[in-house]
N, CA, C and O atoms as CSV, one atom per row, in Angstrom:
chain,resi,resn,atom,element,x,y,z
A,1,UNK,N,N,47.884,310.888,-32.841
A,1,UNK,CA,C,48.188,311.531,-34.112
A,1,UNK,C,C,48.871,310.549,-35.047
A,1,UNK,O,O,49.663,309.690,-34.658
A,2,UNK,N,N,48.482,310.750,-36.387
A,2,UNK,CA,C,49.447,309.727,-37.365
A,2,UNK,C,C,50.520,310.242,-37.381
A,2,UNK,O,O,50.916,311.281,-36.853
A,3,UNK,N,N,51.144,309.318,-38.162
A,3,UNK,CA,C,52.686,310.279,-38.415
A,3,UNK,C,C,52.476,311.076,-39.651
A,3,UNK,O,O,53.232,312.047,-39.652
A,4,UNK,N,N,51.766,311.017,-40.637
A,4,UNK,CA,C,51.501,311.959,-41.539
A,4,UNK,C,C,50.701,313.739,-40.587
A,4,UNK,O,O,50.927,314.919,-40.856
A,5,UNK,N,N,50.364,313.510,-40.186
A,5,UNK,CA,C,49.451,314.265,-39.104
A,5,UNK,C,C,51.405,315.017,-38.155
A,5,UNK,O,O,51.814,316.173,-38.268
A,6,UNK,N,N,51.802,314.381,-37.716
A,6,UNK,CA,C,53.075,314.700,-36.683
A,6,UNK,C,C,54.045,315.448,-37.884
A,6,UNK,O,O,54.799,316.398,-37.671
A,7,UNK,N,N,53.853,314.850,-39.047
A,7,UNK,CA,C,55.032,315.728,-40.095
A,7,UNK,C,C,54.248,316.999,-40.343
A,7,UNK,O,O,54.834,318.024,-39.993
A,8,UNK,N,N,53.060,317.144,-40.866
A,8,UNK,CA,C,52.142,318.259,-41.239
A,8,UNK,C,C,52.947,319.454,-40.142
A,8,UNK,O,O,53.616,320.444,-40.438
A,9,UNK,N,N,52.534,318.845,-38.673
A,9,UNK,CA,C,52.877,319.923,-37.725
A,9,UNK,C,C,54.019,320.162,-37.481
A,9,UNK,O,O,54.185,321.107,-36.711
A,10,UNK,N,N,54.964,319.625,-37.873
A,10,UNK,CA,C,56.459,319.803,-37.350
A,10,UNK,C,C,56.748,320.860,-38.698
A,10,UNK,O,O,57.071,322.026,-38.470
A,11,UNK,N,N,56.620,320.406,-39.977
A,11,UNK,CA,C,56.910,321.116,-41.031
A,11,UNK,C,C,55.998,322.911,-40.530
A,11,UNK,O,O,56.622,323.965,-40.404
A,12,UNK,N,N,54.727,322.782,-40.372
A,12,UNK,CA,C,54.086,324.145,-39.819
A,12,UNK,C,C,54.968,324.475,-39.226
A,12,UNK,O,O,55.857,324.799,-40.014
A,13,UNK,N,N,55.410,324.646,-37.756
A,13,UNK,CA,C,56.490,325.176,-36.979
A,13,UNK,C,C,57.321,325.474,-37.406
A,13,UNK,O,O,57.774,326.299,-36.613
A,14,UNK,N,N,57.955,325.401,-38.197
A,14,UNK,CA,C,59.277,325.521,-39.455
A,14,UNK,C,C,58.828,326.601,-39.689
A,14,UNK,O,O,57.627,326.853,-39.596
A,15,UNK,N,N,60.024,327.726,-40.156
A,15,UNK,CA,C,59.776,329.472,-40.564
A,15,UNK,C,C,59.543,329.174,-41.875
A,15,UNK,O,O,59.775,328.053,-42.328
A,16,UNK,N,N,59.097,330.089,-42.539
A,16,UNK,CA,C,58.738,329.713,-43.774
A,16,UNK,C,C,59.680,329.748,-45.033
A,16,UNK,O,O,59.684,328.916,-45.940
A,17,UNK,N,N,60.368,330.708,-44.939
A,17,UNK,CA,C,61.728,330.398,-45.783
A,17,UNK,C,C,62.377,328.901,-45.578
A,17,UNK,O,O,63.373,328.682,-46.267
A,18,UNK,N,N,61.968,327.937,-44.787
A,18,UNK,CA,C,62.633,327.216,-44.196
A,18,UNK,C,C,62.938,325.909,-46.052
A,18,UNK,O,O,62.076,325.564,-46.860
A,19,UNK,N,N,64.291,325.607,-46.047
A,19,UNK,CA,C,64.247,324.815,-47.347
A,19,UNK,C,C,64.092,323.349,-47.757
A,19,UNK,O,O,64.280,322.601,-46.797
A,20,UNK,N,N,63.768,322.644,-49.038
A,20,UNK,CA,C,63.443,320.952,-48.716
A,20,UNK,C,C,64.579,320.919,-47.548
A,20,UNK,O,O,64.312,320.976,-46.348
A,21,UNK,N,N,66.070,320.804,-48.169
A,21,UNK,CA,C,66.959,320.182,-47.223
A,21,UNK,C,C,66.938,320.466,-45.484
A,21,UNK,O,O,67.595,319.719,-44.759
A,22,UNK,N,N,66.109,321.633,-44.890
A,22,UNK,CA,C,65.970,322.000,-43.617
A,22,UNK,C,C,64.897,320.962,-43.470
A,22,UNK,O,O,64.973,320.253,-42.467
A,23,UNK,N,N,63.828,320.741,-44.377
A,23,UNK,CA,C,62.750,320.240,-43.749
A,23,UNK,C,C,63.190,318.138,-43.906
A,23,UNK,O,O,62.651,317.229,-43.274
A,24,UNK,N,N,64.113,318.055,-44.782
A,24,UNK,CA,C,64.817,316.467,-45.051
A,24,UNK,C,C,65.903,316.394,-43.505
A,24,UNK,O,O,66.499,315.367,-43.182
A,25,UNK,N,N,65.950,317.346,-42.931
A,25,UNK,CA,C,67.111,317.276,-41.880
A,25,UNK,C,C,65.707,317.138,-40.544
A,25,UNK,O,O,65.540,316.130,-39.858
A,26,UNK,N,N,65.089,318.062,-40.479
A,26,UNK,CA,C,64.657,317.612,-39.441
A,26,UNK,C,C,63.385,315.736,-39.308
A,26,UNK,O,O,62.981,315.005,-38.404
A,27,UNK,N,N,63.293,315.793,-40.524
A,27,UNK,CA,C,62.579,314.464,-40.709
A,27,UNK,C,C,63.734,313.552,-40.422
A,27,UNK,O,O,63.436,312.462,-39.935
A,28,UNK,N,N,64.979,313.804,-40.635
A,28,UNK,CA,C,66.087,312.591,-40.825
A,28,UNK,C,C,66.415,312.728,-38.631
A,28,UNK,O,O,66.651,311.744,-37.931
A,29,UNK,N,N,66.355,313.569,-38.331
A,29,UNK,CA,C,66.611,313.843,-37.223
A,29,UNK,C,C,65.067,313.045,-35.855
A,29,UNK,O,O,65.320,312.290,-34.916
A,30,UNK,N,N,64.095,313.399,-36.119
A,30,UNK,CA,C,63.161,312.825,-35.864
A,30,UNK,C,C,62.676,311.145,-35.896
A,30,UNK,O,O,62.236,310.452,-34.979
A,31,UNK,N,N,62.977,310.767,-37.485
A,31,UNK,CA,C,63.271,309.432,-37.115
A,31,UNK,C,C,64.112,308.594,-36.617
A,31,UNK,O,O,63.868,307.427,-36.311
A,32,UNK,N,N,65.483,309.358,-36.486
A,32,UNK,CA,C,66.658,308.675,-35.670
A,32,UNK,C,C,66.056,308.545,-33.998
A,32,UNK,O,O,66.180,307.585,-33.238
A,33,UNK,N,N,65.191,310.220,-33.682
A,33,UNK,CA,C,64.988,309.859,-32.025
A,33,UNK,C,C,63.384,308.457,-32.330
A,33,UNK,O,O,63.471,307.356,-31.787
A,34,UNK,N,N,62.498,308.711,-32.959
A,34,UNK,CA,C,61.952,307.873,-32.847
A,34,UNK,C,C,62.169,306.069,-32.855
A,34,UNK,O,O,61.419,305.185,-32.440
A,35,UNK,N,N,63.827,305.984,-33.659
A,35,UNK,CA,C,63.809,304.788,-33.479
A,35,UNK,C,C,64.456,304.479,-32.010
A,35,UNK,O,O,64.039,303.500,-31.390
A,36,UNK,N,N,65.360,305.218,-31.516
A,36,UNK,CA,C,65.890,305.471,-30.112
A,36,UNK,C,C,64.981,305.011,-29.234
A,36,UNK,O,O,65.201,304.031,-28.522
A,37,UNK,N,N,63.840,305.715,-29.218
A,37,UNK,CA,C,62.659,305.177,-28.223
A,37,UNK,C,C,62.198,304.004,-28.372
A,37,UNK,O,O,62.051,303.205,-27.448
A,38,UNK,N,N,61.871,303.750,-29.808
A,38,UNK,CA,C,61.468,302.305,-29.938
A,38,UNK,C,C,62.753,301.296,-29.177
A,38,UNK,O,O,62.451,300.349,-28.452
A,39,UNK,N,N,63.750,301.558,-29.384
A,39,UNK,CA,C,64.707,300.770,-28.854
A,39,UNK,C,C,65.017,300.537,-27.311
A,39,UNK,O,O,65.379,299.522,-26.717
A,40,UNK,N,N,64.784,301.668,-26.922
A,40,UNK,CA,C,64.883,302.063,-25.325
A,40,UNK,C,C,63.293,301.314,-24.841
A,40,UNK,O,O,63.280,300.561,-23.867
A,41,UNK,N,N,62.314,301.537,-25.432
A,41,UNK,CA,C,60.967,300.826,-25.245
A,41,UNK,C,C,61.157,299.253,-24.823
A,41,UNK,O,O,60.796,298.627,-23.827
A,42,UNK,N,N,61.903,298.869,-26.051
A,42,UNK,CA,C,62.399,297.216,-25.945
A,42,UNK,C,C,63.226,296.911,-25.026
A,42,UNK,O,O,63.185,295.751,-24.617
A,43,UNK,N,N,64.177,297.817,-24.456
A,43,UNK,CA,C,65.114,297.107,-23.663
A,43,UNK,C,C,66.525,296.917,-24.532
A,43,UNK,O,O,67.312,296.014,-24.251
A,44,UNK,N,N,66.698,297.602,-25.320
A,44,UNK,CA,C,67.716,297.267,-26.220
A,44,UNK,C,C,68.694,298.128,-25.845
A,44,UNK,O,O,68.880,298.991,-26.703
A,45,UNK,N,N,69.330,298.215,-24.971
A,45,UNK,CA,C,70.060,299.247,-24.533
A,45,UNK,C,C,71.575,298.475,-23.973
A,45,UNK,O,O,71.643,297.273,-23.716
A,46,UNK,N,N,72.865,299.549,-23.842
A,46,UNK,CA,C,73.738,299.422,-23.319
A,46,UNK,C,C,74.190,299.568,-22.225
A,46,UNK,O,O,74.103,300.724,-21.812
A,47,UNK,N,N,74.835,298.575,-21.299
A,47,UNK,CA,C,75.097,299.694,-19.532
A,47,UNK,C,C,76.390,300.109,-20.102
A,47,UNK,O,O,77.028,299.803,-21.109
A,48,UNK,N,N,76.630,301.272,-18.663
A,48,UNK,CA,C,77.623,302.081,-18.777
A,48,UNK,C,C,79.088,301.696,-19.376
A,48,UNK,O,O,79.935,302.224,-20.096
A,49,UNK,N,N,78.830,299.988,-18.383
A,49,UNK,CA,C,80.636,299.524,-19.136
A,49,UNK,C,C,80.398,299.232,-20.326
A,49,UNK,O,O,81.263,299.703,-21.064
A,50,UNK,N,N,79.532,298.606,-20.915
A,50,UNK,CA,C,79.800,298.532,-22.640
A,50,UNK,C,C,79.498,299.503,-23.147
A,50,UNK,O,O,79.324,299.258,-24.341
A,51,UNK,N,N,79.349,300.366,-22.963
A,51,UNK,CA,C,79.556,302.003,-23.508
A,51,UNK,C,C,80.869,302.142,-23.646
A,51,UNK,O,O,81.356,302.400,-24.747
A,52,UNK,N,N,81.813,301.945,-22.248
A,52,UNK,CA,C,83.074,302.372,-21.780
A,52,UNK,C,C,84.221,301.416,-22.638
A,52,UNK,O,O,85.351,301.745,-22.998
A,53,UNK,N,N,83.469,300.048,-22.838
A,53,UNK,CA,C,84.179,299.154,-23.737
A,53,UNK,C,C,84.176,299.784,-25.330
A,53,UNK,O,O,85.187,300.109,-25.952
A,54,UNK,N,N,83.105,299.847,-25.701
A,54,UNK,CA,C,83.235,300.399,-27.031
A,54,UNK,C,C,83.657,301.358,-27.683
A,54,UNK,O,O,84.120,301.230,-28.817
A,55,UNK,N,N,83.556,302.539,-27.023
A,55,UNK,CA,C,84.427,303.638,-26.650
A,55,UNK,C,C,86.410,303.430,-26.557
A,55,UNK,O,O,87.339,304.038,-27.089
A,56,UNK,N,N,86.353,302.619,-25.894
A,56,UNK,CA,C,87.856,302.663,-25.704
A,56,UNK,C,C,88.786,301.779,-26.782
A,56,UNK,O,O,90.003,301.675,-26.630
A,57,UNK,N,N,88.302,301.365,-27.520
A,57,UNK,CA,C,87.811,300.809,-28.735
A,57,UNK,C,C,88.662,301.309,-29.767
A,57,UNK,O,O,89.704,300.962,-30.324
A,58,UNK,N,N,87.688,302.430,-29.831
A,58,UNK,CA,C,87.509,303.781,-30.963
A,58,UNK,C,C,88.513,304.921,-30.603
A,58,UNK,O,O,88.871,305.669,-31.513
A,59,UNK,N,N,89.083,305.141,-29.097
A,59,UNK,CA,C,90.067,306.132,-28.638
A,59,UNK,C,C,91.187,305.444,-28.591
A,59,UNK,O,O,92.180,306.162,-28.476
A,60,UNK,N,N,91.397,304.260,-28.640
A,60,UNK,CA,C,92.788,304.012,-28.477
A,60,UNK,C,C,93.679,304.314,-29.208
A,60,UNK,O,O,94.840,304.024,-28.921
């Protein structure tokens, strides 16, 4: 499927009252997981301790 084709259907599924900003949220939401995968695809990922590093970071 294109991605013009993947928005068509995601927007269908949407109730119909549904508004631009519902339908700008789930597009904004969708491309965040799609870049996730692309990233996870590559190998671009964190282990647990630099999670735990960066994190402790931000809580201290």
């Amino acid at each position: 499927m294109t991605t013009k084709e993947l928005v068509i259907e995601m927007i269908q599924r949407m109730p119909q009252d549904a508004t631009l900003t519902d339908i700008m949220a789930e597009l904004y939401v969708r491309q965040k997981i799609d870049v996730g995968l692309r990233q996870l695809d590559e190998g671009k990922t964190l282990s647990q301790e630099e999670v735990e590093q960066r994190l402790s970071r931000w809580l201290s």
